[in-house]
LUMDO-156369 format. One line per field, with one value per atom (N, C-alpha, C): y, z, x; residue number from 1. Coordinates in Angstrom, 2 decimals, padded with zeros to 5 digits, always signed. Layout:
# residues N
y: c(Y  ...)
z: c(Z  ...)
x: c(X  ...)
k: c(NUM  ...)
//
This chain:
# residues 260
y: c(-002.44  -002.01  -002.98  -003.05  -004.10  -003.43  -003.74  -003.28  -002.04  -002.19  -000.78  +000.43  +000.50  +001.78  +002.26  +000.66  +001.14  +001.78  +001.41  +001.59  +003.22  +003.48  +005.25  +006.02  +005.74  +006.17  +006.64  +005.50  +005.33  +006.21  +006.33  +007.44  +009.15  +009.21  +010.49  +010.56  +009.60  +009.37  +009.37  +009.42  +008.95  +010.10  +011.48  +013.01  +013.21  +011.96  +012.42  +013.68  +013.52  +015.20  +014.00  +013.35  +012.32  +013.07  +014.70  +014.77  +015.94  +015.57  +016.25  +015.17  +014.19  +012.88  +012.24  +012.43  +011.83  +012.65  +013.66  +014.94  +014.63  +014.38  +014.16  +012.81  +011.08  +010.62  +010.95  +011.47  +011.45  +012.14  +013.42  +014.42  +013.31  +012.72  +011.66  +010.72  +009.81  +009.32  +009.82  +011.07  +011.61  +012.39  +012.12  +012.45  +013.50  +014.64  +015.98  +016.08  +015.04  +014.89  +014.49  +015.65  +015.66  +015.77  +015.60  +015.63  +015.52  +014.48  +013.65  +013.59  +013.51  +013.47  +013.45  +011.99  +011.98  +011.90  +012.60  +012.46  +011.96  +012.55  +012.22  +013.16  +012.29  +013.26  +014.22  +014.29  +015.12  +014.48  +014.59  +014.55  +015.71  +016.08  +017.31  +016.55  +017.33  +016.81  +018.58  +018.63  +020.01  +019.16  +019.59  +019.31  +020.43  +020.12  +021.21  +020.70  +020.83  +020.18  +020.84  +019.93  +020.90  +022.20  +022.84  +024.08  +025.17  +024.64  +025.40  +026.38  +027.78  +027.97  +027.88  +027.64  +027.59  +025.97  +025.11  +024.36  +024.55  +023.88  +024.10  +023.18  +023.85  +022.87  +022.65  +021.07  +020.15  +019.23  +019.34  +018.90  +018.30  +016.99  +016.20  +015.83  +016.05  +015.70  +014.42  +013.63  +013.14  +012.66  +012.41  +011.98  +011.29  +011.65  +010.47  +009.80  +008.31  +007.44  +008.09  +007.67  +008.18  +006.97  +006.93  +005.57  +004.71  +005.08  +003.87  +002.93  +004.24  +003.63  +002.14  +002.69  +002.15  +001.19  +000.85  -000.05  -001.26  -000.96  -002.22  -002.74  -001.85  -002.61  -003.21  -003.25  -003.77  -005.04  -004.97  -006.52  -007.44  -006.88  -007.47  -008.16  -006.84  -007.66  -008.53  -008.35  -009.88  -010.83  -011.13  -012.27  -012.68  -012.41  -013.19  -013.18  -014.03  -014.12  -013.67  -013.84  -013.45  -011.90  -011.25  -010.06  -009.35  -010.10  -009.35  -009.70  -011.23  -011.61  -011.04  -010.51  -009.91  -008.02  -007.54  -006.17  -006.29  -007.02  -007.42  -007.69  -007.93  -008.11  -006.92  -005.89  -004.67  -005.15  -005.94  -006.36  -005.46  -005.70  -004.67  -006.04  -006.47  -007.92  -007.95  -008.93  -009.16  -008.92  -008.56  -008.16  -007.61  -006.81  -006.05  -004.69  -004.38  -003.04  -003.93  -005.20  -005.25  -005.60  -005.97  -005.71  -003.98  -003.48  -001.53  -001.36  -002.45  -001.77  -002.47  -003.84  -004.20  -003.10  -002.22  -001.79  -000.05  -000.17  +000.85  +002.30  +001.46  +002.53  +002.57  +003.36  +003.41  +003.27  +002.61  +002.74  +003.36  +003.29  +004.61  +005.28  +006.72  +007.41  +007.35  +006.54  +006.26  +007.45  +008.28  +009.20  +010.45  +011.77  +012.58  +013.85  +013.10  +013.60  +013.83  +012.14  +011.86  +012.64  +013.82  +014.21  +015.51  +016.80  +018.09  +018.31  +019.13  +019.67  +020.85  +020.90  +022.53  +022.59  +023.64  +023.99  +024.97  +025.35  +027.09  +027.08  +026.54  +027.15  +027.84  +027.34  +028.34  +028.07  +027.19  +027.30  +026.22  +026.72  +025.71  +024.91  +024.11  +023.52  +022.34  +022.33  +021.68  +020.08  +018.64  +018.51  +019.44  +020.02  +020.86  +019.58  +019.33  +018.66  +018.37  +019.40  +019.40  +017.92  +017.93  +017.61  +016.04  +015.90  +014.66  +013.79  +014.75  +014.13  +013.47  +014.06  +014.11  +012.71  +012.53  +011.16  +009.85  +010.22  +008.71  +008.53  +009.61  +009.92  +009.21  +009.33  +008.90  +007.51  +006.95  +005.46  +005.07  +004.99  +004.43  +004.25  +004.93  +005.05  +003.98  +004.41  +003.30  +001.89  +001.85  -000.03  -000.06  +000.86  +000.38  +000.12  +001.02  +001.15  +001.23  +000.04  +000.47  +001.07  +001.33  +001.77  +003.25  +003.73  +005.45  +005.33  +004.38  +004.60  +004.88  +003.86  +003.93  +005.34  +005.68  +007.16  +008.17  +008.47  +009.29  +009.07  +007.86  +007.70  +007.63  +008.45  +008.78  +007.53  +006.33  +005.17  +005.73  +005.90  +005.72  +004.23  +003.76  +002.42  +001.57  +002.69  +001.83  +001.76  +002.67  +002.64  +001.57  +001.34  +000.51  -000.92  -001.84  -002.57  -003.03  -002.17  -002.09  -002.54  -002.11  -002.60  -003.89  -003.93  -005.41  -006.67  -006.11  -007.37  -007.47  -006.49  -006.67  -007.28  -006.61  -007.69  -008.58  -009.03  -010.53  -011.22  -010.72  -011.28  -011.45  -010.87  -010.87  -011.53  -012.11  -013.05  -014.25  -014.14  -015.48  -016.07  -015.18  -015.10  -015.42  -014.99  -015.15  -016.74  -017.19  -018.39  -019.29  -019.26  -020.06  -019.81  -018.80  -018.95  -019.54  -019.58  -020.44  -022.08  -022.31  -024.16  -024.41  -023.43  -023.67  -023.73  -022.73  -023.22  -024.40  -024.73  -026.14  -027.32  -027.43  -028.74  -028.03  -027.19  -026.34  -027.11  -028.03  -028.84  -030.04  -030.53  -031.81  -031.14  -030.24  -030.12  -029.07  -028.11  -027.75  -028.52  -029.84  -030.60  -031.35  -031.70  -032.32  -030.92  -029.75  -028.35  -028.29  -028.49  -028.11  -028.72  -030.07  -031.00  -030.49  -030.13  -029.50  -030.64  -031.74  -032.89  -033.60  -033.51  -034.57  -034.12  -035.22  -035.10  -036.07  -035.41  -036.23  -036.91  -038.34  -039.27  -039.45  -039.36  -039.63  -041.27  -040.96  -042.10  -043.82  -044.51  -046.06  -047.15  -048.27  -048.93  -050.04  -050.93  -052.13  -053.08  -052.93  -054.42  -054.38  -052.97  -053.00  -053.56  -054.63  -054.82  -053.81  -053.08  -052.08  -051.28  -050.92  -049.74  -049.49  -048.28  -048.05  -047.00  -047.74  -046.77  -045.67  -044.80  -044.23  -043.18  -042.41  -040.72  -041.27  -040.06  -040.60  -039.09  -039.74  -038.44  -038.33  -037.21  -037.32  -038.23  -038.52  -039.38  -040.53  -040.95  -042.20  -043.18  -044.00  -045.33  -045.42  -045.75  -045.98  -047.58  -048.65  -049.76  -050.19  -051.11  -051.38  -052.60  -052.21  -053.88  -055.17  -055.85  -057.02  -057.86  -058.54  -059.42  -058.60  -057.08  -056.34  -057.12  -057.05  -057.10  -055.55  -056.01  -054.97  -054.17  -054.80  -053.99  -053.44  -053.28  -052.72  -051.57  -050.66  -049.10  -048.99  -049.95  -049.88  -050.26  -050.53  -050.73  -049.42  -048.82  -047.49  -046.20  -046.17  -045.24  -045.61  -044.40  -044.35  -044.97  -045.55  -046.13  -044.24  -044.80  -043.27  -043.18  -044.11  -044.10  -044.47  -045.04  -044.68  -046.24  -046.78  -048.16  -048.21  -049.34  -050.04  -051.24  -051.04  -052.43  -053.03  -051.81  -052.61  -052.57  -052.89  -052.75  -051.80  -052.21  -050.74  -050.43  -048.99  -048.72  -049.72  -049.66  -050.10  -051.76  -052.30  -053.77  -053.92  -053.39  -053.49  -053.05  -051.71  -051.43  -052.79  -053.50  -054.63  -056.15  -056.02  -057.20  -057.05  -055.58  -055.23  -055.43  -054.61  -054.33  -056.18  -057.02  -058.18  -059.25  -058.17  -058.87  -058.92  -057.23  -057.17  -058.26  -057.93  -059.10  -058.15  -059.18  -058.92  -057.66)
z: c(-022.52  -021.15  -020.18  -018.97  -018.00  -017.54  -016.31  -015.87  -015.14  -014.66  -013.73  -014.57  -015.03  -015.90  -016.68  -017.65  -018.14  -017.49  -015.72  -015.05  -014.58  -014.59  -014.27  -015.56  -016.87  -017.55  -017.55  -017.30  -017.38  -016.64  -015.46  -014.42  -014.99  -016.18  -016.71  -018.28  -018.39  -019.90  -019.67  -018.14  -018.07  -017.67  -017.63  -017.67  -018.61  -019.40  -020.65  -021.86  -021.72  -022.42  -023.71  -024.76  -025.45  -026.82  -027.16  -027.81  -027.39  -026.31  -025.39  -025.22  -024.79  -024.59  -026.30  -027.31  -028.37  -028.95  -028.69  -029.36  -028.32  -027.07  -026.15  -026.53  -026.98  -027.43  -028.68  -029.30  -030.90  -030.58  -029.52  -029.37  -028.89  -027.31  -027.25  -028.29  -028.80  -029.47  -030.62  -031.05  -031.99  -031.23  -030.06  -029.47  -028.77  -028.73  -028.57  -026.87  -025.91  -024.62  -024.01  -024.06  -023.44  -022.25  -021.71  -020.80  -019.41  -019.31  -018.35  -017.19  -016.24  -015.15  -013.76  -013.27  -012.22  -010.63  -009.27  -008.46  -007.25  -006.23  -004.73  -005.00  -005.23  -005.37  -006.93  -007.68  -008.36  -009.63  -010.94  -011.82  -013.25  -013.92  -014.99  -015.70  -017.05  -018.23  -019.23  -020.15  -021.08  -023.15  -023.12  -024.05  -024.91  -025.97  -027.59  -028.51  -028.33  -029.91  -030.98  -032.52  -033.54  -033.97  -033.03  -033.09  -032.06  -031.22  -029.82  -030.13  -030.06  -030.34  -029.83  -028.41  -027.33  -026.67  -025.93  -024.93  -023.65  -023.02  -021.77  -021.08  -019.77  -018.82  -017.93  -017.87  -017.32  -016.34  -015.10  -014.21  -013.11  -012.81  -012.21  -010.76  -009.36  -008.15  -007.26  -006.44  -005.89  -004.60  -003.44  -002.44  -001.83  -001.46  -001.12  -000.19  -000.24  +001.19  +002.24  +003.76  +004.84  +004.78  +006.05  +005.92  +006.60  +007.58  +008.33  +006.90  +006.37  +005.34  +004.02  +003.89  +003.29  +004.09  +005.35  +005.55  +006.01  +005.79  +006.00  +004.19  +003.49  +001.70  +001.89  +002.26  +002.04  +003.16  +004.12  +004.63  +004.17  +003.45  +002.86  +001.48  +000.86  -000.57  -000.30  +001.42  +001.50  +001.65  +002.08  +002.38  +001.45  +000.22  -000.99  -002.07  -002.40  -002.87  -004.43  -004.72  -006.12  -006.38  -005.67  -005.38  -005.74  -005.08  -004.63  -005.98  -006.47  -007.72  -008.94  -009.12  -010.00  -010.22  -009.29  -008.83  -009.02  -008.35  -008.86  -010.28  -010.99  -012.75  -013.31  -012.16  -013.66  -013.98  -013.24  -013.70  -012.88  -013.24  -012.11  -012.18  -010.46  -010.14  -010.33  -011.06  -011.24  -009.59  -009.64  -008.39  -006.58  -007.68  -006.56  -005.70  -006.76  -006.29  -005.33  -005.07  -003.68  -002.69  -002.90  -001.25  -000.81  -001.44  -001.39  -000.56  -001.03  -001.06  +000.46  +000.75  +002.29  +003.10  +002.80  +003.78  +003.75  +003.17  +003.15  +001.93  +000.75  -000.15  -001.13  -002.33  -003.77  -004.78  -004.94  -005.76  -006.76  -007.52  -008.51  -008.56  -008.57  -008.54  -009.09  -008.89  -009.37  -009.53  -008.51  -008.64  -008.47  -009.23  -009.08  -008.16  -007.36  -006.05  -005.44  -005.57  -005.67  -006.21  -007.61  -008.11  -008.09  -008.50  -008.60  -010.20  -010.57  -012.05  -012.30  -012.99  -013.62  -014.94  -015.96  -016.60  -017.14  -017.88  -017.90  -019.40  -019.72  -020.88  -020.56  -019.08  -018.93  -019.75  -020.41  -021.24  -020.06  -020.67  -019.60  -020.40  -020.11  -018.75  -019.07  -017.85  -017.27  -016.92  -017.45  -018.08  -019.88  -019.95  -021.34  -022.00  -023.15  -024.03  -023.81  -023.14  -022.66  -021.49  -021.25  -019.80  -019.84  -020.91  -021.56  -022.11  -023.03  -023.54  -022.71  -021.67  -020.53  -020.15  -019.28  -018.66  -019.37  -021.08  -021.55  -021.41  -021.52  -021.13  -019.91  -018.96  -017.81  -017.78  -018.04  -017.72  -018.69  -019.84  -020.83  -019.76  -019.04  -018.52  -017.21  -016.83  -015.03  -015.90  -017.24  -018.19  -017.96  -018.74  -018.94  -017.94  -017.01  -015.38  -014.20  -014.08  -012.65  -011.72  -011.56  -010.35  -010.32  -011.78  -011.91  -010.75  -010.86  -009.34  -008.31  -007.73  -006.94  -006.01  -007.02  -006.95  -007.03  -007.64  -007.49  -006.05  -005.30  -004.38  -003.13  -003.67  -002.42  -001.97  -003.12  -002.75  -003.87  -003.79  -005.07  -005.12  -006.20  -006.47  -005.90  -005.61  -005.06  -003.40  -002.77  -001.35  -001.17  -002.12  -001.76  -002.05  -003.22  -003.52  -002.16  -001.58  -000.18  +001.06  +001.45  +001.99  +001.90  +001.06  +000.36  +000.52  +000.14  +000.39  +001.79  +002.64  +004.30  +004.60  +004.38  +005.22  +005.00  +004.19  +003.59  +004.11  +004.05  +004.79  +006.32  +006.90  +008.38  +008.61  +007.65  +007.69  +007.23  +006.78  +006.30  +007.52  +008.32  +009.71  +011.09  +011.11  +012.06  +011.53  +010.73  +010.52  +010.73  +010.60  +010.99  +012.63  +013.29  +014.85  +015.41  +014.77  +015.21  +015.10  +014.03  +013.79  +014.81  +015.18  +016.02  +017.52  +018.03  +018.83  +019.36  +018.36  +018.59  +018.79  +018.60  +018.80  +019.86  +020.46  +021.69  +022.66  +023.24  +024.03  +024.45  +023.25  +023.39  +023.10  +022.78  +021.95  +023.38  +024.17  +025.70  +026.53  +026.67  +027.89  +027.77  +026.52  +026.08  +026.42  +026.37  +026.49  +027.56  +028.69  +029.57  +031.17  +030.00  +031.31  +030.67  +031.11  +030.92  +030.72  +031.27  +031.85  +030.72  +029.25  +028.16  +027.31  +026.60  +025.89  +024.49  +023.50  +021.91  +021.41  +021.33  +020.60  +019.19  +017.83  +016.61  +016.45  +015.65  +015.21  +014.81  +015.49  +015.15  +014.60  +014.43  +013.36  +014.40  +013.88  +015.29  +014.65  +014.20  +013.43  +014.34  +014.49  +014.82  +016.14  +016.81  +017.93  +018.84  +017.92  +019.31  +020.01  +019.21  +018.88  +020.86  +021.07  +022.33  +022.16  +023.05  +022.70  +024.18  +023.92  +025.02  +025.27  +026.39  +026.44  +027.98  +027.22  +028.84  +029.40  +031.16  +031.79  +032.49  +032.92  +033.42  +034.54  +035.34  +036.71  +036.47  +034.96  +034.68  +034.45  +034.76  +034.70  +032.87  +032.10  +030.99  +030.66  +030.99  +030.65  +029.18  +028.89  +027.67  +026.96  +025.79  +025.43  +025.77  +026.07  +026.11  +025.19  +025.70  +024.59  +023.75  +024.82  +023.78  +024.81  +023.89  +024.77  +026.07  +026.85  +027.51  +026.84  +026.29  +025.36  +024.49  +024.04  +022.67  +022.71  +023.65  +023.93  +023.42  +023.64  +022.78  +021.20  +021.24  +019.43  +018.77  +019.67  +019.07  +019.03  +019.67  +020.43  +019.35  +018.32  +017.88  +018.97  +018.49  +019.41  +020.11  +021.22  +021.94  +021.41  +020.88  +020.50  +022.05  +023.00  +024.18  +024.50  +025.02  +025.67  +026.90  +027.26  +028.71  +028.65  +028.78  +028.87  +027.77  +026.11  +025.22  +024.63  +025.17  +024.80  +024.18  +023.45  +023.61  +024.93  +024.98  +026.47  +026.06  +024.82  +024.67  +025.38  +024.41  +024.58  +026.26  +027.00  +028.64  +029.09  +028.82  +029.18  +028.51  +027.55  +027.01  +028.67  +028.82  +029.27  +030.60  +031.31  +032.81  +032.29  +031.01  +030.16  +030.82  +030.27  +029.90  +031.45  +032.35  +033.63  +034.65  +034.11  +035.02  +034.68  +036.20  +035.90  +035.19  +034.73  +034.01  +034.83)
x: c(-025.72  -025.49  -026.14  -025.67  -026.11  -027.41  -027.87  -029.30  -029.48  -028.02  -027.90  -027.53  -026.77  -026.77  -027.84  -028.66  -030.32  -031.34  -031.20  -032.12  -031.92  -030.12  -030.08  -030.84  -030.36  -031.03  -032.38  -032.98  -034.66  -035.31  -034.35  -034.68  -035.12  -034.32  -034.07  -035.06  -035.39  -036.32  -037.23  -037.41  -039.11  -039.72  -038.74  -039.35  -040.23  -040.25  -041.51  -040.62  -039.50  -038.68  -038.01  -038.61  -038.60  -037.49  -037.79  -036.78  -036.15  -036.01  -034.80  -033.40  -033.72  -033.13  -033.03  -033.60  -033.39  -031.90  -031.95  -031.47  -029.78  -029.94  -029.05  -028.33  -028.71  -028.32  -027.25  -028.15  -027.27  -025.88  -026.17  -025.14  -023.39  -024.19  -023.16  -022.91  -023.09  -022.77  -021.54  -022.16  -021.11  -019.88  -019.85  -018.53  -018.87  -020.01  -019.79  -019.90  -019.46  -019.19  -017.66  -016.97  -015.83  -014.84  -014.40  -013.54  -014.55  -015.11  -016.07  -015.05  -015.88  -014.55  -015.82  -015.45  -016.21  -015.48  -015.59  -014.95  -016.55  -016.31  -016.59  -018.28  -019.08  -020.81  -020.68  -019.87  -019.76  -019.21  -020.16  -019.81  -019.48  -018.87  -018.86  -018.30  -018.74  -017.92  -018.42  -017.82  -018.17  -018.88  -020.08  -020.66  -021.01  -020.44  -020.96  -021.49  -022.72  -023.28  -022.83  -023.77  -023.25  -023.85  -024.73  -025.15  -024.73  -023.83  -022.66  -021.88  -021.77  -020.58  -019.45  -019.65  -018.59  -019.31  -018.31  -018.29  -019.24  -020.32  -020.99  -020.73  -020.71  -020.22  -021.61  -021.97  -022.96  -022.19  -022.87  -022.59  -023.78  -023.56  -024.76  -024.36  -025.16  -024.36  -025.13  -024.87  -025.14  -024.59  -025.35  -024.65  -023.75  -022.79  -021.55  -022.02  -021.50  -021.82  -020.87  -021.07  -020.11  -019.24  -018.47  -017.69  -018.42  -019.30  -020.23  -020.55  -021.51  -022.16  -021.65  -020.70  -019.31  -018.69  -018.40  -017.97  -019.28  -020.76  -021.44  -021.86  -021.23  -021.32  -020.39  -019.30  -017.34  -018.31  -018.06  -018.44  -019.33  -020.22  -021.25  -020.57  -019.86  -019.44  -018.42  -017.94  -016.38  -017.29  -018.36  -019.27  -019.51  -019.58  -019.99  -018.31  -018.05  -016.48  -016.50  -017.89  -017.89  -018.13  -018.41  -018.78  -017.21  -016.19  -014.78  -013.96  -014.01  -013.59  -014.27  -015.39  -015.67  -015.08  -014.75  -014.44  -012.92  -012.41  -010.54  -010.31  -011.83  -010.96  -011.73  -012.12  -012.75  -014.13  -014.94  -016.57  -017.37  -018.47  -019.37  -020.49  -020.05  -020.84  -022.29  -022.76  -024.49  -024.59  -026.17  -026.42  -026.35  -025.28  -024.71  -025.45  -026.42  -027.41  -028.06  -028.60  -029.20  -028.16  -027.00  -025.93  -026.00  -026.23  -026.22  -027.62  -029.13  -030.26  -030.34  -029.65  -029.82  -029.47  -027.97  -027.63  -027.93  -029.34  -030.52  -029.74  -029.17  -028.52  -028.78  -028.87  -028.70  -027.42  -026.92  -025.91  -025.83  -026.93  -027.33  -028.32  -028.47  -029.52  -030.97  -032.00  -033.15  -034.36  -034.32  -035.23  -034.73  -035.37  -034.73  -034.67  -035.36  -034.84  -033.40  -033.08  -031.22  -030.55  -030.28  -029.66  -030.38  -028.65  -028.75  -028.27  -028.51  -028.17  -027.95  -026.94  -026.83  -026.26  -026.68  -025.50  -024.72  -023.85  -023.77  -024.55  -025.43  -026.14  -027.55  -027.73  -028.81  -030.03  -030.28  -031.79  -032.67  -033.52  -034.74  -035.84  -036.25  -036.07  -035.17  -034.93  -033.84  -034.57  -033.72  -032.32  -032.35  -031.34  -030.88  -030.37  -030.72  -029.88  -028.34  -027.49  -026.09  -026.04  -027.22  -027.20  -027.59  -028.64  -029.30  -027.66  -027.08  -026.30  -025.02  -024.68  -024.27  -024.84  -025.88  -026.57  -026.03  -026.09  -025.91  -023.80  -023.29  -022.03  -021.38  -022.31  -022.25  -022.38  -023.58  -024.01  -022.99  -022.14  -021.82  -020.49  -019.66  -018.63  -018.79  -020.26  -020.08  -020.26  -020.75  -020.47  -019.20  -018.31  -016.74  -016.13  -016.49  -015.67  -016.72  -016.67  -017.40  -017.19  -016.09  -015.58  -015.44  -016.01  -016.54  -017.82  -018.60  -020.25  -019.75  -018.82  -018.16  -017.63  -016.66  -016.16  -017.17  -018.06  -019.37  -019.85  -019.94  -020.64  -019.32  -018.44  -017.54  -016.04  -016.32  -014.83  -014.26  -012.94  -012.05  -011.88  -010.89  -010.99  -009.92  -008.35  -007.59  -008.08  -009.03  -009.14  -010.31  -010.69  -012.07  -011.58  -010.71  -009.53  -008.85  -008.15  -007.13  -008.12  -009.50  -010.22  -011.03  -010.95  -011.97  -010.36  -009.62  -008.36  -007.87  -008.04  -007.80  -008.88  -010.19  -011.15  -010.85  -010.73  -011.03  -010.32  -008.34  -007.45  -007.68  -008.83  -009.38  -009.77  -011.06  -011.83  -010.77  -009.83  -009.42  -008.85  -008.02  -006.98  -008.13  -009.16  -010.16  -010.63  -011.09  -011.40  -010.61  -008.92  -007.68  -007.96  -008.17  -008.22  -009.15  -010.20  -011.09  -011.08  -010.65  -010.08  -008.81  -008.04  -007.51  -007.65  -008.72  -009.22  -009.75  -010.78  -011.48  -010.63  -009.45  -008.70  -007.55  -007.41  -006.81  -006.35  -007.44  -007.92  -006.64  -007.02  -006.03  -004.55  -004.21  -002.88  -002.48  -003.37  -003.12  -002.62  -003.24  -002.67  -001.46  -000.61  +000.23  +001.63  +001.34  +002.57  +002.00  +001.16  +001.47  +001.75  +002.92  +003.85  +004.89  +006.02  +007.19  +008.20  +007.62  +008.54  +008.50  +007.45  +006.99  +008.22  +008.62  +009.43  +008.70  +008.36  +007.88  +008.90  +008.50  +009.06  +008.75  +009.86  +009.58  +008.42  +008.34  +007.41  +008.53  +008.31  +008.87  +008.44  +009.54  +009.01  +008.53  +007.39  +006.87  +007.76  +008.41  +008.72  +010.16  +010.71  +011.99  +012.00  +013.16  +012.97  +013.86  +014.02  +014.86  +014.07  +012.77  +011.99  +011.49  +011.40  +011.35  +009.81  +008.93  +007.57  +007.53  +006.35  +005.80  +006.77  +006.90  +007.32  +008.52  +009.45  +010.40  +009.87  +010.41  +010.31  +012.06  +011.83  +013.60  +013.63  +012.81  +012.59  +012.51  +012.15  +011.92  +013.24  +013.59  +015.04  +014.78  +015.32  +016.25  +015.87  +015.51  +016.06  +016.56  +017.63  +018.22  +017.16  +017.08  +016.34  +016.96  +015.65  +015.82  +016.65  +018.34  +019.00  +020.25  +020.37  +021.27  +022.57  +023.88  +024.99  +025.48  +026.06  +026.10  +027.42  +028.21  +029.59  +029.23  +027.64  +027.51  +027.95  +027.54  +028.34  +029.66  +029.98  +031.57  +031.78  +030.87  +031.13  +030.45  +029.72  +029.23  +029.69  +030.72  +032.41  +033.10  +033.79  +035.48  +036.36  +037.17  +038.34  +039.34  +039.21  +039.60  +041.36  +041.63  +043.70  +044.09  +043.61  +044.44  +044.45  +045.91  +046.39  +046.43  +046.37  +046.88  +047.50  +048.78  +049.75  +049.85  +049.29  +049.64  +048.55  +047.45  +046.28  +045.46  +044.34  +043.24  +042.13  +042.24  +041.18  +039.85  +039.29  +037.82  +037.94  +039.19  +038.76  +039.54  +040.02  +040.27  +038.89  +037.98  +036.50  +035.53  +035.69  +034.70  +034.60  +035.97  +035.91  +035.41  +035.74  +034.72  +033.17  +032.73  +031.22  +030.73  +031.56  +030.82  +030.78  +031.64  +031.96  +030.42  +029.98  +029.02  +027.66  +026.90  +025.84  +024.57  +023.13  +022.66  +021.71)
k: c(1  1  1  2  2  2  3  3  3  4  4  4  5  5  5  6  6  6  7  7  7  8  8  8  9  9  9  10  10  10  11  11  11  12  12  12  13  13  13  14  14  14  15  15  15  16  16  16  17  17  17  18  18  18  19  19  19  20  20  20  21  21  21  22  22  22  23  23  23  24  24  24  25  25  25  26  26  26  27  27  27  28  28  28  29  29  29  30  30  30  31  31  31  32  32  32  33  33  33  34  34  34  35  35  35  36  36  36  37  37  37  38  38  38  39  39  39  40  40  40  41  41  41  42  42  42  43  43  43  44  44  44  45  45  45  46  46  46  47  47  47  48  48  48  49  49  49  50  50  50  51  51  51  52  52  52  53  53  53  54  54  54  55  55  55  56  56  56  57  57  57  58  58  58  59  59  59  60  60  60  61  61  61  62  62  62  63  63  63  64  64  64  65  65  65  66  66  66  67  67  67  68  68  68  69  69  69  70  70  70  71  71  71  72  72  72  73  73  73  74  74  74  75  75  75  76  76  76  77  77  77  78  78  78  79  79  79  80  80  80  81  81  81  82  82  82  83  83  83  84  84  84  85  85  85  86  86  86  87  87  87  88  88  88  89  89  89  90  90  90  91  91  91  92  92  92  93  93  93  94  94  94  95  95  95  96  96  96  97  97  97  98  98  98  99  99  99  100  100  100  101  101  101  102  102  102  103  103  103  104  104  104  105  105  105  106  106  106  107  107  107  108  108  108  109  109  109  110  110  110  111  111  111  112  112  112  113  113  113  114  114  114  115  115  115  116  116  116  117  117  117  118  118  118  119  119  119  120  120  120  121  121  121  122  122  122  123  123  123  124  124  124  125  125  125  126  126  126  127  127  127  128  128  128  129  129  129  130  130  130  131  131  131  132  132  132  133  133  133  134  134  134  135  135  135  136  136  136  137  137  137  138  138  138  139  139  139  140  140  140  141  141  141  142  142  142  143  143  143  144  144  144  145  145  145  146  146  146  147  147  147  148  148  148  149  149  149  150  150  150  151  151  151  152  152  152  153  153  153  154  154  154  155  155  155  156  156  156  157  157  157  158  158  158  159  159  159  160  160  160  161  161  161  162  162  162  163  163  163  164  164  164  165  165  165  166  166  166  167  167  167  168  168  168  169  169  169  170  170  170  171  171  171  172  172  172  173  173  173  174  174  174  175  175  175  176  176  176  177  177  177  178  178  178  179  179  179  180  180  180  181  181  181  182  182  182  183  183  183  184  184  184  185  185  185  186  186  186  187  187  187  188  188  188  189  189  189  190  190  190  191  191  191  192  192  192  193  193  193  194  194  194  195  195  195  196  196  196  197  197  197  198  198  198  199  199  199  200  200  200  201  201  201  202  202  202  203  203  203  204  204  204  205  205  205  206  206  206  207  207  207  208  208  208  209  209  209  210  210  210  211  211  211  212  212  212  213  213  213  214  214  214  215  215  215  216  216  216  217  217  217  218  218  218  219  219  219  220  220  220  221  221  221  222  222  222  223  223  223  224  224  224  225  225  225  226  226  226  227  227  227  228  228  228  229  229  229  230  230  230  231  231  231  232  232  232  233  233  233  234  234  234  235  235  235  236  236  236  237  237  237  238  238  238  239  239  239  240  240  240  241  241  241  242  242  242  243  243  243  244  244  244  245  245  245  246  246  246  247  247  247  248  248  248  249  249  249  250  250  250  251  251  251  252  252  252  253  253  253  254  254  254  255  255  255  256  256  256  257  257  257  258  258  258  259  259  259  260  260  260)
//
């Protein structure tokens, strides 16, 4: 078992009730702890040893967190990434009881103050062997599943899951707004001339290549050395004559008339 479940235990062994708890081991172990079932502060399960004649029902309670409480663990465990990756594969993250103990909590019941007990067997004193056997029942289950503590302490697993993947997606979306801010600046003053028009990127080598931003107010000039008929070689022939002719090559010879 990891440290946290040893340490609930220890809580309950250290009543000095040595074969109360011995007697409670063996019982779990050999199965005689059934139908365990932990919800919101409340755990039961029904235990029969092999001297029972009937089933007793043992049941252990503890305090649920509120949601205040609960939502300063969830921010805390998005702040650490391993915290959230260990919980998404079914782990119960190394040192996770002190993100609980910052935000002034127990994740598992240490003293027994924390916890209520009962059982219907009625013998005393109390923890009953039902109840012993019960404890190791318990911790053996928050090993397999962590997310049984959890639920004792008031998260189920898909609501606590659903929260831990929004924050996070918050924090991921808040951190994109902020990188975007910081370069705001320069990428503001460029949208806000209406008149800029972005030019693709050109080649220097090309001599056609035309740099810098037009504005609509701005004149056009043609490069330096082009013919002025080129317009016409860049036109489909329109099909249309004059006197025999084609329109382009009657438009070439005005093109080449004008001056420079």
């Amino acid at each position: 078992m990891t440290d946290l479940p040893l340490a609930f235990l220890g809580m309950f062994e250290s009543l000095r009730m040595g074969p109360t708890f011995a007697r409670g081991r063996r019982d779990e172990r050999a199965g005689h702890v059934r139908s365990l079932t932990v919800s919101g502060s409340l755990a039961v399960a029904l235990v029969r040893g092999p001297d029972d004649p009937v089933a007793f029902r043992s049941r252990i309670a503890v305090r649920s967190f509120g949601a205040a409480d609960w939502s300063r663990v969830e921010k805390a465990l998005v702040a650490e990434a391993r915290f959230v990756a260990d919980l998404l594969d079914g782990r119960m993250p190394a040192g996770i009881e002190a993100v609980f103990a910052e935000a002034g909590l127990g994740l598992l019941p240490l003293s027994l103050d924390e916890v209520a007990m009962d059982c219907t067997c009625e013998r005393w004193p109390m923890p009953c062997i039902h109840l012993a056997a019960m404890c190791y029942a318990l911790a053996r289950t928050f090993e397999s599943d962590p997310f049984e503590v959890f639920t004792w302490r008031g998260r189920q697993r898909d609501e606590l899951l659903m929260r831990l993947r929004r924050l996070r997606e918050s924090a991921a979306v808040d951190s994109m707004t902020s990188a975007s801010a910081s370069t705001g600046t320069s990428t503001s003053a460029s949208a806000s001339d209406p008149r800029r028009v972005e030019r693709p990127l050109v080649d220097p080598a090309d001599p056609d290549a035309f740099w810098g931003e037009v504005r609509p107010e701005d004149p056009v000039e043609p490069p330096a050395g082009a013919r002025p008929d080129a317009l016409l070689d860049q036109l489909d022939p329109p099909g249309l004559t004059h006197e025999g002719r084609p329109v382009n090559e009657v438009l070439r010879e005005a093109y080449l008339a004008l001056p420079d």
